[in-house]
C-alpha positions as CSV (number, residue, x, y, z in Angstrom):
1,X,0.0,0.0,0.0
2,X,1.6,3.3,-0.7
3,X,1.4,6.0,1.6
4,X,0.7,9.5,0.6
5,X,3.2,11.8,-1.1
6,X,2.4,14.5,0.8
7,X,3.1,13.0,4.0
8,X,6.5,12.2,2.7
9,X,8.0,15.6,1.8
10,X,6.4,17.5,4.8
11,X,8.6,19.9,6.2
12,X,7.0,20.2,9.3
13,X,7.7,17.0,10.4
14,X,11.5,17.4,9.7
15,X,14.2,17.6,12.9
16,X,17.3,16.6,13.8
17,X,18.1,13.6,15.8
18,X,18.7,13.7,19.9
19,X,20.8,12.1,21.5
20,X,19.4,9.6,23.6
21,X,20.5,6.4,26.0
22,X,19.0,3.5,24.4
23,X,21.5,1.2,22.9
24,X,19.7,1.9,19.4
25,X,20.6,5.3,18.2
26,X,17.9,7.8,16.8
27,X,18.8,7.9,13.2
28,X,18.5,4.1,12.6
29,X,15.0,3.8,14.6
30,X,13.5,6.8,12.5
31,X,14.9,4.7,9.5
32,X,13.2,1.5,10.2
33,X,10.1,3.6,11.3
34,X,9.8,5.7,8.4
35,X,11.3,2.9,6.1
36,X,8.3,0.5,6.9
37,X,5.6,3.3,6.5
38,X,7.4,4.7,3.4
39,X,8.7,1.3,1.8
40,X,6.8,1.8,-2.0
41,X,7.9,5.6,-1.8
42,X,11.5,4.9,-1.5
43,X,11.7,2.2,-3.6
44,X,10.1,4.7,-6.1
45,X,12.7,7.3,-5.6
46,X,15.0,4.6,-6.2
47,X,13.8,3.6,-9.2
48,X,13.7,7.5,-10.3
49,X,17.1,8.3,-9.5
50,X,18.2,4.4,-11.1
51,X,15.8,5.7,-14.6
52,X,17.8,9.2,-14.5
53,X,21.7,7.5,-14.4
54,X,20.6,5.0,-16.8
55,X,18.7,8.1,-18.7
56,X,22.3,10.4,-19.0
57,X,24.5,7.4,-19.4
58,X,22.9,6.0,-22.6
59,X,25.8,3.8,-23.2
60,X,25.3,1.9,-20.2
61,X,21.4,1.9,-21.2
62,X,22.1,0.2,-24.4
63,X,24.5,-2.1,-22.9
64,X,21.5,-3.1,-20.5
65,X,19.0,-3.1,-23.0
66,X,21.0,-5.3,-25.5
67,X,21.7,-7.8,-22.4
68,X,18.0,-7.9,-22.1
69,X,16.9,-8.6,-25.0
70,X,20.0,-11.5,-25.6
71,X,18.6,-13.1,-22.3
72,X,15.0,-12.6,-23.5
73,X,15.8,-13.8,-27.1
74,X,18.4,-16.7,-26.3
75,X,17.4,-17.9,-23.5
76,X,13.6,-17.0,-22.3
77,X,11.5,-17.3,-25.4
78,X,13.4,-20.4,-27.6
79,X,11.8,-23.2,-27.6
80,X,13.2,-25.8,-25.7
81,X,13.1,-28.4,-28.1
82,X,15.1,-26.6,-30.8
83,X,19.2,-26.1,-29.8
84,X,20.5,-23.0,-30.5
85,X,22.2,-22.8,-33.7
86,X,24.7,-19.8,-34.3
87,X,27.1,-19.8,-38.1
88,X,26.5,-23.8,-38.5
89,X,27.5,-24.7,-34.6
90,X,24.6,-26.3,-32.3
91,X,24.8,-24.8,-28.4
92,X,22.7,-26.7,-25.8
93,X,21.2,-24.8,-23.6
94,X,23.8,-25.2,-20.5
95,X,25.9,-23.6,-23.0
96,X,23.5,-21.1,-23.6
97,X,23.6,-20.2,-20.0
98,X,27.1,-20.1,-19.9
99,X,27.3,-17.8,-22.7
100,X,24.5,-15.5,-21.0
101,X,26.1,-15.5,-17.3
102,X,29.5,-14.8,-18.8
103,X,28.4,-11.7,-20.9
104,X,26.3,-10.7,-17.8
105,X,29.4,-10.1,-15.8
106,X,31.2,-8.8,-18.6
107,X,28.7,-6.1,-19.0
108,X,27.8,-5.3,-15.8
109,X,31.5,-5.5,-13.6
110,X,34.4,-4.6,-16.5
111,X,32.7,-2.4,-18.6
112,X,31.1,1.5,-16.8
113,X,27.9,-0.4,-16.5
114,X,28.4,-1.5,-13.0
115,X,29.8,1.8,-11.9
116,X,26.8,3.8,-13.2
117,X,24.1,1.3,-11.1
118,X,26.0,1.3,-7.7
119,X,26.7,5.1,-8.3
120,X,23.0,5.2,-8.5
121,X,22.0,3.2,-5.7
122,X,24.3,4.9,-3.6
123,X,22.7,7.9,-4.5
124,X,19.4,6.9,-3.9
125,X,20.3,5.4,-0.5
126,X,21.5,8.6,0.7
127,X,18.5,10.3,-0.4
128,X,16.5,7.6,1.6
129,X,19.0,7.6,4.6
130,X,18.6,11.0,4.8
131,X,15.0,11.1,4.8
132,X,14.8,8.4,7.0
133,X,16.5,9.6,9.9
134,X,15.5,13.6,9.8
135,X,11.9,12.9,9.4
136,X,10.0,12.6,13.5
137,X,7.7,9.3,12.5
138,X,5.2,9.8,15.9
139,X,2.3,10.8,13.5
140,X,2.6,7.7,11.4
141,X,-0.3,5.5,11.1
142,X,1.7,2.1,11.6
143,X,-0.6,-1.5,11.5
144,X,0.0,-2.2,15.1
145,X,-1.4,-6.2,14.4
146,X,1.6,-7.0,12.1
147,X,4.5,-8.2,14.1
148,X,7.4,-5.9,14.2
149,X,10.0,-7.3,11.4
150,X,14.1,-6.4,13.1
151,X,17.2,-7.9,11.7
152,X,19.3,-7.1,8.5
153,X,17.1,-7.9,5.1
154,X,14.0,-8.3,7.7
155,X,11.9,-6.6,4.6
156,X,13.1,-9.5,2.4
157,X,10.2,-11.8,4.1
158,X,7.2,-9.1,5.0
159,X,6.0,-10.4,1.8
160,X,5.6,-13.9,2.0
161,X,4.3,-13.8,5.8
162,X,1.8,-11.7,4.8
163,X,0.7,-13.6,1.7
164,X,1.0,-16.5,3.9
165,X,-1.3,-15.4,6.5
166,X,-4.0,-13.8,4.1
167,X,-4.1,-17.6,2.3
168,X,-4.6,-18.9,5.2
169,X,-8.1,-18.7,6.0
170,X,-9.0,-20.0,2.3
171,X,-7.1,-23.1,2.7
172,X,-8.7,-23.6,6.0
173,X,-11.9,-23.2,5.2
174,X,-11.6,-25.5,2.4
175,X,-10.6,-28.6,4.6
């Protein structure tokens, strides 16, 4: 569910962290706070800051573009009963793969590919970072019935859980 826009730029609702004597410092609880009532904003300013490198680095765009569409064309839609077949030589399709996973890394780490996406990540981390730990999240409207998710790549399994537990009652009542 994404949470409102205005709610995320509100300069009201901006101030700098106190110090304070829990072992958990003010910055990183504002994070997770914010983070898990912002989560589809973020990841949207990710995405627009990720479009607008890839946007004013076409090279690296067409480099990505034509790795998609060898992956798409090579390896997602052939048929699987018809080998690849490239100036008279047949390649099976672990061959294929091969091919496909070496280019990949040849694309992405040795040529400025790679450079231009962390650089962009980066970016947008900051931008969420920042964000994150300036903005006071008391007024947020968190779902108090969900359990609190902690730990590193915590948001990694919010999905499933709660896919899990909204199946649930189907499958139940179907028994």
């Amino acid at each position: 569910m994404a949470s409102p826009s205005a709610a995320l730029g509100a300069n009201s609702l901006i101030a700098l962290p106190s110090p304070n004597p829990s072992p958990y410092p003010m910055p990183t609880v504002r994070i997770r706070k914010n983070y898990s009532y912002f989560r589809v904003n973020y990841l949207s300013v990710l995405a627009i800051v990720l479009a607008f490198s890839l946007v004013t680095n076409p090279f690296s765009l067409f480099m990505l573009l034509g790795l998609l569409a060898s992956w798409l064309f090579l390896y997602l839609f052939r048929p699987s009963d018809q080998p690849l077949v490239i100036f008279g030589r047949t390649f099976s399709d672990r061959e294929t793969l091969g091919i496909l996973v070496v280019l990949s890394v040849f694309v992405i780490f040795l040529t400025s590919v790679g450079s231009v996406l962390i650089s962009a990540l980066m970016v947008g981390a900051a931008l969420i970072c920042a964000h994150g730990a300036f903005r006071v999240p008391e007024d947020l409207f968190l779902d108090e019935q969900e359990p609190a998710a902690t730990g590193f790549l915590s948001f990694l399994g919010g999905a499933a859980s709660n896919a899990a537990a909204a199946a649930a009652p189907t499958v139940a009542a179907r028994v």
